[in-house]
C-alpha positions in Angstrom: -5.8 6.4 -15.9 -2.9 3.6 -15.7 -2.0 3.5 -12.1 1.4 2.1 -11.5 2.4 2.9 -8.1 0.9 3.5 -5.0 2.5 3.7 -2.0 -0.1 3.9 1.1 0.6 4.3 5.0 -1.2 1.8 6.9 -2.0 1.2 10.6 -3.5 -1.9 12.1 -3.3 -3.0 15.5 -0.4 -5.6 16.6 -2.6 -9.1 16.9 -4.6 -9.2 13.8 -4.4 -8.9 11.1 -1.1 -10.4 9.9 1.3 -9.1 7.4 0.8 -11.7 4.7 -2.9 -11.3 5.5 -2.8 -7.8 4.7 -0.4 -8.9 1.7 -3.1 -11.7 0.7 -5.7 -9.3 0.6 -4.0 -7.0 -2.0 -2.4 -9.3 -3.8 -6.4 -10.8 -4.6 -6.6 -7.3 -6.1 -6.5 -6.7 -10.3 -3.5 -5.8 -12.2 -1.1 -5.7 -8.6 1.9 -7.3 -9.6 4.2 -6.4 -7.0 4.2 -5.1 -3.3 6.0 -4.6 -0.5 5.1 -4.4 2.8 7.6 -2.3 5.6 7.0 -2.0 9.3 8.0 1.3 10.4 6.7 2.2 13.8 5.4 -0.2 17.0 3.8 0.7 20.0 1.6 -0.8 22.6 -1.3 -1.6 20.6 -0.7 -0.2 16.6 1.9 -1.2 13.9 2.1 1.1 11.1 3.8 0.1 8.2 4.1 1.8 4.5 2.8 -0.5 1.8 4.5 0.0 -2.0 2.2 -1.4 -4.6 3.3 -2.0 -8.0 1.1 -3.2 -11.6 -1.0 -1.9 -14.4 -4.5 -0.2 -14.1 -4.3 -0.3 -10.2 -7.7 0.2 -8.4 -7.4 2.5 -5.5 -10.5 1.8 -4.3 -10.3 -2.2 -4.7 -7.0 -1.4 -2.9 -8.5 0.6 -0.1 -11.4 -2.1 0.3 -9.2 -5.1 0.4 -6.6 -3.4 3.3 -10.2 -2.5 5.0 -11.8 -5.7 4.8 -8.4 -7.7 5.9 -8.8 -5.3 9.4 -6.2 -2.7 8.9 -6.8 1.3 8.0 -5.3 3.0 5.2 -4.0 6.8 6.4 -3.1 8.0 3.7 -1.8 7.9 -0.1 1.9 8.8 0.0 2.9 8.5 -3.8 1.2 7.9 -7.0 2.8 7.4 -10.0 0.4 6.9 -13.1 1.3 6.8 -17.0 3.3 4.9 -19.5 6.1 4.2 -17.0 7.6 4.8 -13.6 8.7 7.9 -12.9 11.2 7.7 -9.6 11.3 10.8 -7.5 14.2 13.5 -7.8 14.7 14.9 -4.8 15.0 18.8 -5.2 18.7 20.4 -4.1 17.6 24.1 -2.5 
């Protein structure tokens, strides 16, 4: 399965690890080619940010192990976008 797109929300706590830690450690992984990395919520002790990865043949799991191992936790998967290309989301009109 060609995994394009993963976009993950992540929590660590506000001394360590660092951002571009974070972004070292997934960058190290295979076929990421892009990501971005958005801080969306501080408080005393935790940031939690939303990570958008981007590449070819993405490895959740190498993914999941390298935020791990850098010191942060990965909540939960918030989009995946697999196949030939990237699909972007339509939002439905009710």
């Amino acid at each position: 399965m060609n995994i394009r797109r993963l976009v993950l929300d992540v929590d660590k706590v506000r001394a360590r690890p660092s951002l571009v830690e974070i972004a070292q450690a997934i960058e190290r992984c295979a076929g990421v080619e892009a990501l971005n990395v958005t801080v969306e919520e501080i408080d005393i002790e935790t940031v939690g940010m939303d990570i958008t990865i981007e590449g070819e043949h993405l490895d959740c799991d190498e993914v999941f192990k390298a935020i791990e191992s850098s010191g942060a936790v990965v909540h939960s998967v918030d989009q995946l976008v697999v196949g030939n290309r990237i699909i972007e989301r339509v939002a439905r009109t009710r």
